[in-house]
N, C-alpha and C positions, 0 to 999 in steps of 0.2 A: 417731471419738474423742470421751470427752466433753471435758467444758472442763475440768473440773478431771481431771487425771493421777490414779489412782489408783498407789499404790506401797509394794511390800512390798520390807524393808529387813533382810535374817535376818543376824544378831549371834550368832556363838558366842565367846565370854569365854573369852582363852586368857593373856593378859598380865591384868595384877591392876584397872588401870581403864585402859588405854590403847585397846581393841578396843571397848569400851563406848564412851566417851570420843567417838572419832573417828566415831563411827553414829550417837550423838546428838547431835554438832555436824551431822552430813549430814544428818541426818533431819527437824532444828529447822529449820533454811534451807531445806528443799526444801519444805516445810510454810509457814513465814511469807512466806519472797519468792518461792518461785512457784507457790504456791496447792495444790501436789499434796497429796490425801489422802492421809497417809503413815502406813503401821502398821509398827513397829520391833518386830519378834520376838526374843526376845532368851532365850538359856539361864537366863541369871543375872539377873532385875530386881533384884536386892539388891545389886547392882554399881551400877547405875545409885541405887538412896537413895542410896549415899553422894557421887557427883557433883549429885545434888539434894536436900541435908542439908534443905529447906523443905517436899520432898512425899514426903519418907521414909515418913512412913504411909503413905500413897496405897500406895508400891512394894511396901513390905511383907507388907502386906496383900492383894498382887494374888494368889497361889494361882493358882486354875486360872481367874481371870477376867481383865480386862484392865482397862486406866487409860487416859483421855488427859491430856497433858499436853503446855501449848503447842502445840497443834494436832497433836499427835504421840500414833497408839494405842498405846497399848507392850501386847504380846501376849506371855506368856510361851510358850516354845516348849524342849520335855523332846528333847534330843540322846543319841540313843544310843550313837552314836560321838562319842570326844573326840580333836583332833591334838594333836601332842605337837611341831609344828615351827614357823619364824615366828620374827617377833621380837616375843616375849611371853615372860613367867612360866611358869613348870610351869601344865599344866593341873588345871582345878579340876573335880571333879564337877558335875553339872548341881542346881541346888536342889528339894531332897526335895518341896516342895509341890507340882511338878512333874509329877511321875509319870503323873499321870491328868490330864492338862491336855486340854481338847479339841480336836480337829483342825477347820481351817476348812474348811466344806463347798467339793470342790473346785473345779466350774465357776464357779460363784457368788463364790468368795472370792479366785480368783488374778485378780492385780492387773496394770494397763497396763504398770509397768515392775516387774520384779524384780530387788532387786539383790543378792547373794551377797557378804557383807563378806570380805577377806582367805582367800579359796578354802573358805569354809565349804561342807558340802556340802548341795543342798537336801530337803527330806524329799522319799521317793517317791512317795507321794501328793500332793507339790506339781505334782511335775515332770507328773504325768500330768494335774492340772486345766491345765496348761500348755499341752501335748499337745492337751488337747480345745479347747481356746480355736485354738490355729494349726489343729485341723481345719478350724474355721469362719474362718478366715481373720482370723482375730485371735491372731495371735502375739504375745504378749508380748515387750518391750522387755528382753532377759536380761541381765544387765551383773554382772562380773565384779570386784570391786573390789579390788585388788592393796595389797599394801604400797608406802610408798615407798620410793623408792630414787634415785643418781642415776647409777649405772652407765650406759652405753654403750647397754647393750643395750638397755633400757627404752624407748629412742624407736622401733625395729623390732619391738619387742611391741605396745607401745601403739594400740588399736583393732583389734589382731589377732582373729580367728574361729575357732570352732571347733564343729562340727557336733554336738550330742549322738549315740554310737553305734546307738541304738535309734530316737530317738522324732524327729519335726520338729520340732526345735529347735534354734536357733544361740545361742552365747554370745558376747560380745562382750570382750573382756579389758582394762580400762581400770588405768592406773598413774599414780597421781600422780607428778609432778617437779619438778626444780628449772630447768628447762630447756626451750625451743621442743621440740614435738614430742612432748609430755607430760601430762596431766591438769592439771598444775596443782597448786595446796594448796588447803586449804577458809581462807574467808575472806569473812568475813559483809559484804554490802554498806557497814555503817554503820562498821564497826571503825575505820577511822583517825578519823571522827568522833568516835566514842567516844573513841578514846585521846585527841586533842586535848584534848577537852571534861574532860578527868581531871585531864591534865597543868598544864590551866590553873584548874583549884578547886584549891586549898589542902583547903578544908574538908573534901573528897571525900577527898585525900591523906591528912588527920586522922582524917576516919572509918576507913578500913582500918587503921590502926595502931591506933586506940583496939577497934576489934573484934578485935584481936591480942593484947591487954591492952598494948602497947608505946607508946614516946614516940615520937614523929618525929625520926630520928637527924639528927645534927648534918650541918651541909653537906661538911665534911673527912672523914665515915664512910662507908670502902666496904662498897655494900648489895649482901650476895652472895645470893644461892636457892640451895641446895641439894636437888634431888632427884634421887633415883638407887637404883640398885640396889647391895648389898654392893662394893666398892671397896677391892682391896689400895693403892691410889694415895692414898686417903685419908688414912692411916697418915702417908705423909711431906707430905704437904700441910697437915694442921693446924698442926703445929710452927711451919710457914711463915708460914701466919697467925699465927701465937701472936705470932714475931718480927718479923711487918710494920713498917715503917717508917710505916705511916698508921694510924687503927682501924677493925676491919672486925667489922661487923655481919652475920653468917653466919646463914639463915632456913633452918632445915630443916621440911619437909612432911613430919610422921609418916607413918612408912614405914618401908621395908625399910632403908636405912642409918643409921634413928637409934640402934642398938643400937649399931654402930659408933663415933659420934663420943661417945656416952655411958662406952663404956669408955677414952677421950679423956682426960674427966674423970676416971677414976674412979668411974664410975657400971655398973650391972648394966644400964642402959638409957638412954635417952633420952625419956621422952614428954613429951606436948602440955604446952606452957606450964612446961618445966621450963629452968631458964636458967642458962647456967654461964658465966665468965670465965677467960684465963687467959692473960697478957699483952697484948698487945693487940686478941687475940679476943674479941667474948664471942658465945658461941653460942645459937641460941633454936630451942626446937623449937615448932613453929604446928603445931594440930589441921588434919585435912585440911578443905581447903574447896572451894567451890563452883569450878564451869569461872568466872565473869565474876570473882569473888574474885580465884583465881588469874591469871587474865590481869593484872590490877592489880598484883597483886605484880609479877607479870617487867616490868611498865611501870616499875616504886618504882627496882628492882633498878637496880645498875650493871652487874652481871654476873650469867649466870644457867644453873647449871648442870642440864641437860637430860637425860631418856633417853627412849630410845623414839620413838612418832611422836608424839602427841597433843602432849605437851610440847616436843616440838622445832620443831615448826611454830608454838605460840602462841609462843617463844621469838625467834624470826624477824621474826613482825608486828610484837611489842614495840620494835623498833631499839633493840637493846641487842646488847653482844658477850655472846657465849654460848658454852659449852663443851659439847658432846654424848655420852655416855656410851649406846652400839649396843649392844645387847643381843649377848652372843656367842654364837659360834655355833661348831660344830665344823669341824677343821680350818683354821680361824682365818676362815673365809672372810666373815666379820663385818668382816675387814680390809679388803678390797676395796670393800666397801661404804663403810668411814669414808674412804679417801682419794679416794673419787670425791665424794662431800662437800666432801670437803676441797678436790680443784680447782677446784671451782667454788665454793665458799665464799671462800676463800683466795686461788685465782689470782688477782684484780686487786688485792690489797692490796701495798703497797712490798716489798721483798724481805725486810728483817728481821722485820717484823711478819707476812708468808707464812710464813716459816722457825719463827718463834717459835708464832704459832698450832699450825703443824700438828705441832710438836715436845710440844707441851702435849696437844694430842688426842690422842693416839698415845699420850703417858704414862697420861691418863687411859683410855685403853680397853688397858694393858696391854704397851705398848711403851715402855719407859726408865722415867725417873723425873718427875715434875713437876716442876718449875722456875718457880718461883712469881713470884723477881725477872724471872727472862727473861720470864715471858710480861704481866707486869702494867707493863713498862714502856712497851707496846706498845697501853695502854689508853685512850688519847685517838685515838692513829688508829683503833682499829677503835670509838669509839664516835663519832665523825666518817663513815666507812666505813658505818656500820650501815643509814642509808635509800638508800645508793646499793644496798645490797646487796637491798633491800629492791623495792628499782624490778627488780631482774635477776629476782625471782620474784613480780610482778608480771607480766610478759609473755606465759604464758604461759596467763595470765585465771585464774577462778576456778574451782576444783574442780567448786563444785555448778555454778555456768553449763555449764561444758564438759560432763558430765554431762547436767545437762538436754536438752544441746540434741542428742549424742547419742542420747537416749531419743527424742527428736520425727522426729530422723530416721528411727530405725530405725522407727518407727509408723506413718509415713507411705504 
């Protein structure tokens, strides 16, 4: 083995930045804290400019060549095949510059560990530089990288094998959790560092607002984040706010719901930096920004509403209560998914505040209605609640470590 891990990372973009999002947090960590050379293949680099608004030329500009950035090669990679299933977005076509991108020579270029994000499938000329490395008795470390989830079943999947039908090759099928027996979440060595270090500058706190064009709301204003996908629940939930008994400062991340709260107002739309009031709301749409931006805001935040994985996990680190919005899925089976969250998010909080949370989830992902006083009066326990909650998904260590150490074994 050498010292440094080599490691390819294939990224096909199937939700709008959450699949990016989550491959480039893995890819940055496995690169800075444990040395591996890591090339991030990716359908869509123009997905990744807008989570790196600072090296958006670099990505743009890649075509059929390649970039590193932060120790990470980002390699555009043309998918033929696009799925259509997951918890993501409709799929996008592959980027036209794409087309003729060149293929990595195969013995030479397949890497010590491969990892397959979210059951992408890998090209066939990967599989078979794969192939030729286990004839010489260097099998590549194959790993699987599942969504997460916190259902039952995931700790009986979790490290489970499965034989390629043709070629000698084993895959290894890894799932993040919230739970013993699980992958874990990604969660950078220094983070609570970080957030300490945030929490305790003022000045730092003044910087992200003043780069938001906004004031530093008053101590009495509740600082909500808003992001998500289209939301019939939203409809009855603004008014709520409108009528709050406190004032709340509502951050939407342009996106797919700000057409939504803009016909709220009376507006055709909502975009960046457009700002509206209207009782005791006032609402602000923020341009989209960077992953470390964003993590600051759900730190600012009192509450912070979530979808997907990428955001639901940085949602978590932040110890803030948060509201989750599961991308749905047919036959409602998206349900099953948010109450196995919910027990384990929920189950240790007091009984009103369990009852109330997961009556508020369920409304937001389509079950009743929202209940705005019921669940905000329950706001001090779970922002009390929030680092205990925090220690429960801590135990089952970190994403990229367990990962890592998976690969070292399987190499061995």
């Amino acid at each position: 083995m050498r010292s440094a891990l080599r490691c390819d990372l294939f990224c096909t973009v199937i939700d709008n930045y959450g699949d990016a999002g989550v491959c480039w947090r893995l890819a940055r960590q496995l690169a800075s804290e444990y040395g591996w050379a890591v090339r991030l293949y990716i359908d869509q680099p123009s997905v990744l400019a807008a989570l790196l608004p600072a090296l958006a030329p670099h990505l743009r500009s890649l075509d059929n060549r390649h970039t590193a950035i932060d120790g990470v090669d980002i390699q555009p990679w043309p998918v033929a095949g696009r799925r259509s299933d997951g918890d993501g977005d409709a799929s996008h076509a592959p980027d036209d510059a794409l087309a003729d991108a060149p293929k990595p020579a195969p013995e030479r270029d397949a890497a010590d560990v491969v990892i397959e994000a979210f059951a992408c499938e890998l090209p066939d000329f990967y599989l078979r530089a794969m192939a030729a490395l286990a004839a010489h008795g260097r099998a590549p470390a194959w790993i699987n990288l599942d969504y997460l989830s916190a259902e039952d079943w995931v700790r009986d999947c979790h490290l489970g094998r499965s034989r390629h039908p043709r070629l000698p090759l084993e895959k290894t099928f890894f799932f993040p959790g919230v739970g013993k027996g699980t992958g874990g979440l990604l969660r950078e060595r220094d983070l609570d560092a970080q957030r300490a270090a945030f929490l305790h500058d003022p000045a730092a706190q003044t910087a992200v607002w003043q780069r938001l064009g906004l004031p530093s709301p008053s101590h009495d204003t509740r600082v909500i984040t808003l992001f998500g996908y289209e939301n019939p629940a939203l409809d009855a939930l603004l008014p709520q706010w409108a009528d709050s008994d406190i004032p709340i400062l509502l951050l939407i991340p342009e996106g797919r719901i700000s057409a939504q709260v803009g016909r709220y107002f009376g507006q055709d739309d909502f975009p960046a930096m457009r700002a509206e009031r209207k009782g005791r709301l006032s609402a602000v749409s923020i341009p989209f920004v960077d992953q470390p931006t964003y993590d600051r805001l759900l730190w600012l935040a009192d509450l912070n509403f979530v979808r997907g994985e990428e955001s639901f996990v940085r949602a978590q680190w932040a110890e803030r209560p948060s509201v989750w919005q599961i991308y749905p899925q047919s036959d409602d089976v998206h349900l099953d998914k948010l109450d196995a969250m919910l027990r384990h998010y929920a189950g240790d909080l007091p009984e009103p505040a369990q009852a109330a949370v997961t009556r508020f989830w369920r409304a937001w992902n389509g079950v009743g209605t929202p209940d705005w006083p019921d669940f905000q009066q329950h706001h001090e326990t779970l922002m009390r609640y929030a680092p205990q909650w925090v220690d429960v998904l801590r135990k089952p260590g970190s994403l990229a470590a367990n990962l890592a150490g998976l690969a070292k074994s399987r190499l061995k």
